[in-house]
N, C-alpha and C positions, 0 to 999 in steps of 0.2 A: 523472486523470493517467496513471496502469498504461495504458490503452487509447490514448492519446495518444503513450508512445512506443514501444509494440506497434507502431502506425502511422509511426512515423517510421524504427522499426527496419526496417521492412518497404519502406516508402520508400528509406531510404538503399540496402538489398539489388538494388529494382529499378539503380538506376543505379547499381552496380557495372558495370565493364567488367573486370575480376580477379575469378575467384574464389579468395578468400582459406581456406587451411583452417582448418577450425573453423565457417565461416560456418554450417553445418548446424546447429551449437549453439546457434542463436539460435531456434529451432523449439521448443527447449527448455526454454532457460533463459528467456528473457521471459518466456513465460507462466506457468513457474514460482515467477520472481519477483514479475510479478503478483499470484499468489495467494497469497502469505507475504504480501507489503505490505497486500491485501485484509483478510488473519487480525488483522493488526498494526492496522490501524484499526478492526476490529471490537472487538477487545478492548481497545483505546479506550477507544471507546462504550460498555465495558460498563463498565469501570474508574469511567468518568468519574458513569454512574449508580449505579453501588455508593457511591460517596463524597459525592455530594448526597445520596445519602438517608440515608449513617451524621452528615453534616455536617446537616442537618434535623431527626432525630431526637437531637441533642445540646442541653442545656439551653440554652446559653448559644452556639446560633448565629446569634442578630440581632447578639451583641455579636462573634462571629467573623466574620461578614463586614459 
C-alpha cells in the first residue's frame, strides 16, 4: 500500500499544471512515512508472534482459544 501511494503521489505531482509550495516536501515526507508504516507492521509481526508463543506455552490455551 506505502508504494501504491508513493505512486499516486507522484502521479498526481506529474499533472500538476501549479506548482504549489511545499510540493518539494513530498520527496520527503512519503518516503519517510513509508518507512515508519513499514516499522509499524514489522513490529506487528513481532508482537503478534511474541503472544502466540506466551499464548501456546500457557497451560490452559486449547481452553483460551
Amino acid at each position: 500500500m506505502a508504494q501504491r501511494l508513493i505512486d499516486d503521489g507522484f502521479d498526481a505531482l506529474d499533472e500538476q499544471t501549479v506548482v504549489v509550495p511545499g510540493t518539494g516536501t513530498l520527496d520527503v515526507v512519503i518516503p519517510s512515512l513509508a518507512l515508519s508504516l513499514a516499522a509499524v507492521h514489522e513490529q506487528r509481526r513481532a508482537l503478534e508472534a511474541q503472544i502466540k508463543a506466551l499464548l501456546e506455552d500457557h497451560p490452559l490455551s486449547k481452553v483460551l482459544t
